[in-house]
N, C-alpha and C positions, 0 to 999 in steps of 0.2 A: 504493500500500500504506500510507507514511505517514497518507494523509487517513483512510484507513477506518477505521487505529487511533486516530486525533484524535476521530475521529467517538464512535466503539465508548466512548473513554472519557469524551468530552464528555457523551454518554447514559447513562451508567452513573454519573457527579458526578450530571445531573438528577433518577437513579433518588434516590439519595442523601437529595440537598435534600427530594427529595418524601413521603421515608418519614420523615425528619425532621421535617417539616412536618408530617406528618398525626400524630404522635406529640403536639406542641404545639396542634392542629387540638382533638385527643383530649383533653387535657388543659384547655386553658384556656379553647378554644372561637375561633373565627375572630378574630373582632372583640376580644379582649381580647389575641390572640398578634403579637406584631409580628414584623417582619422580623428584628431583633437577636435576638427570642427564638432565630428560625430557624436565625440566624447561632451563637450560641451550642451551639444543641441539634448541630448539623452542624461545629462548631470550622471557623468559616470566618470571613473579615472581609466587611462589607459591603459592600467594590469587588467580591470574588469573586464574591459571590451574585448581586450585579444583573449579571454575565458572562450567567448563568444566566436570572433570574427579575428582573424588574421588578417586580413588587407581588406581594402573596398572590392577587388577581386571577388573576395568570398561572398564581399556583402551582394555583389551584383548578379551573382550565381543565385542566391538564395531571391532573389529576386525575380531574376529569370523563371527559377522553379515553382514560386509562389503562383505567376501568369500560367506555366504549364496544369499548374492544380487546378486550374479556373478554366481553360482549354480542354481538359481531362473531361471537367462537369458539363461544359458545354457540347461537348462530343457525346458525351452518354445522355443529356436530354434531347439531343435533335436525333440520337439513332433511335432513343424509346419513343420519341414523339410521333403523334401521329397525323401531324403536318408540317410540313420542310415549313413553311410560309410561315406558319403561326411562330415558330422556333425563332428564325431568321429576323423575325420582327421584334419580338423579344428581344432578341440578342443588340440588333439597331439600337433600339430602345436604351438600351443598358450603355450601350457606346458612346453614342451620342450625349448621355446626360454624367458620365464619367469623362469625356472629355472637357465638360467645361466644372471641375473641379479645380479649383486656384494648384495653379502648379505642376496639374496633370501632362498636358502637351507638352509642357518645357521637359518633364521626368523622361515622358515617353522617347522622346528624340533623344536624350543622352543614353535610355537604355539599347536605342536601336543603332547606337553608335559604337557602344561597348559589348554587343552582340557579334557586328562585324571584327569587333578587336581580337576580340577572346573566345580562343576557338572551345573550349567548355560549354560557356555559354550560349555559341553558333550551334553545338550539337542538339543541346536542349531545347533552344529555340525551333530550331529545323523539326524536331521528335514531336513538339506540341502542333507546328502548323499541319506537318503530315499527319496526326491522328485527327484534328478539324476538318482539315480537306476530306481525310477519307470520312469521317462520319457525313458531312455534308452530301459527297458524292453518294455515299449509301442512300441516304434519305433522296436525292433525287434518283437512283435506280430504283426505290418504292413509287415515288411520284410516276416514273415513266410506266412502270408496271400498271399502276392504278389510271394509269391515261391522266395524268392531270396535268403533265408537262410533256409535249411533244419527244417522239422515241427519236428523233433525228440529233438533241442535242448529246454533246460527248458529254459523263457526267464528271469524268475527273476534270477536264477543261473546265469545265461550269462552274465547279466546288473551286478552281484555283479562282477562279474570277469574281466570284461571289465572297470567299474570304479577303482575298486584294483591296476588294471596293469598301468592305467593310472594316478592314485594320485603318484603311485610309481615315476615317472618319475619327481615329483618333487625332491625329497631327491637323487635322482640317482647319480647330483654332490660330494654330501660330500663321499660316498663310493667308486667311481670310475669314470674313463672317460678314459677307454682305447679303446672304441669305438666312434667316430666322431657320432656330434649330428644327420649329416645325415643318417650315418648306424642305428643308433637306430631309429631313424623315418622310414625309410623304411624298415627296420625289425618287427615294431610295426602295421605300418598298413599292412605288407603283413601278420603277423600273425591274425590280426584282420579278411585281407582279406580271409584268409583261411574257413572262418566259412560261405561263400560265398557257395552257390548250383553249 
């Protein structure tokens, strides 16, 4: 019983450091945020943190992995689900209103920057988008079976194109916002809906 509360709180400090992190992540940008910052922003000393976290490396791994958990869930509700569309709309949904989180767009673009650095990270990243894609692709080989999406379209081409457009929707704030988060949403699923029979 002891270990599992040792555990329960040792995960719950890493939850900590990591939201701390990505706060100065957000802020200053990778490469300009040190570990002291971290230590600072999380009122911790430097013996405690490297407990936790050896470099920002580790910290951007764990970060990576955190998105992969969250990929994972989103891949097992659109394969259980029993509408691509309904799924995919939800998931818009969740994108779009996570991207105008103070600091979100800024976090995203440094993670996707220390993605291509670090090849750890590149692999896990790669592992999450390939099991999205493939559950997307599943869920439209259900669509096509069920005639609700034309049999002509490729479904693994569709699922890469459909996750594309919708990763896109995070970084959408730092380039512009001359359209209201609604018009892009109802623009995003009527195009989705276009692929509809």
């Amino acid at each position: 019983m002891a270990r599992t509360v040792n555990h329960a709180r040792r995960e719950q400090k890493k939850s900590e450091i990591i939201i701390a992190a990505m706060q100065c992540f957000a802020e200053k940008g990778f490469h300009s945020t040190s570990m002291q910052d971290v230590c600072r922003a999380i009122s911790m000393s430097p013996g405690s943190l490297y407990r936790y976290f050896s470099s920002k490396d580790e910290i951007i791994i764990a970060i990576v992995e955190e998105e992969r958990r969250q990929d994972d869930e989103f891949a097992r509700q659109i394969t259980n689900s029993g509408s691509l569309f309904g799924a995919l709309e939800k998931l818009i949904s969740h994108v779009i209103q996570q991207s105008n989180e103070p600091g979100y767009t800024q976090l995203s673009a440094e993670i996707y920057a220390e993605i291509n650095r670090n090849e750890k990270a590149t692999a896990i990243a790669s592992e999450a988008h390939t099991l999205a894609a493939d559950a997307v692709a599943f869920a439209i080989n259900k669509a096509i079976e069920n005639e609700e999406i034309d049999s002509t379209w490729d479904p693994e081409a569709l699922a890469e194109v459909l996750i594309v457009l919708i990763d896109s929707l995070d970084t959408r704030p730092m380039f512009t916002k001359k359209a209201s988060d609604k018009a892009i949403h109802k623009t995003v699923i009527k195009l989705i809906g276009s692929i509809r029979n």
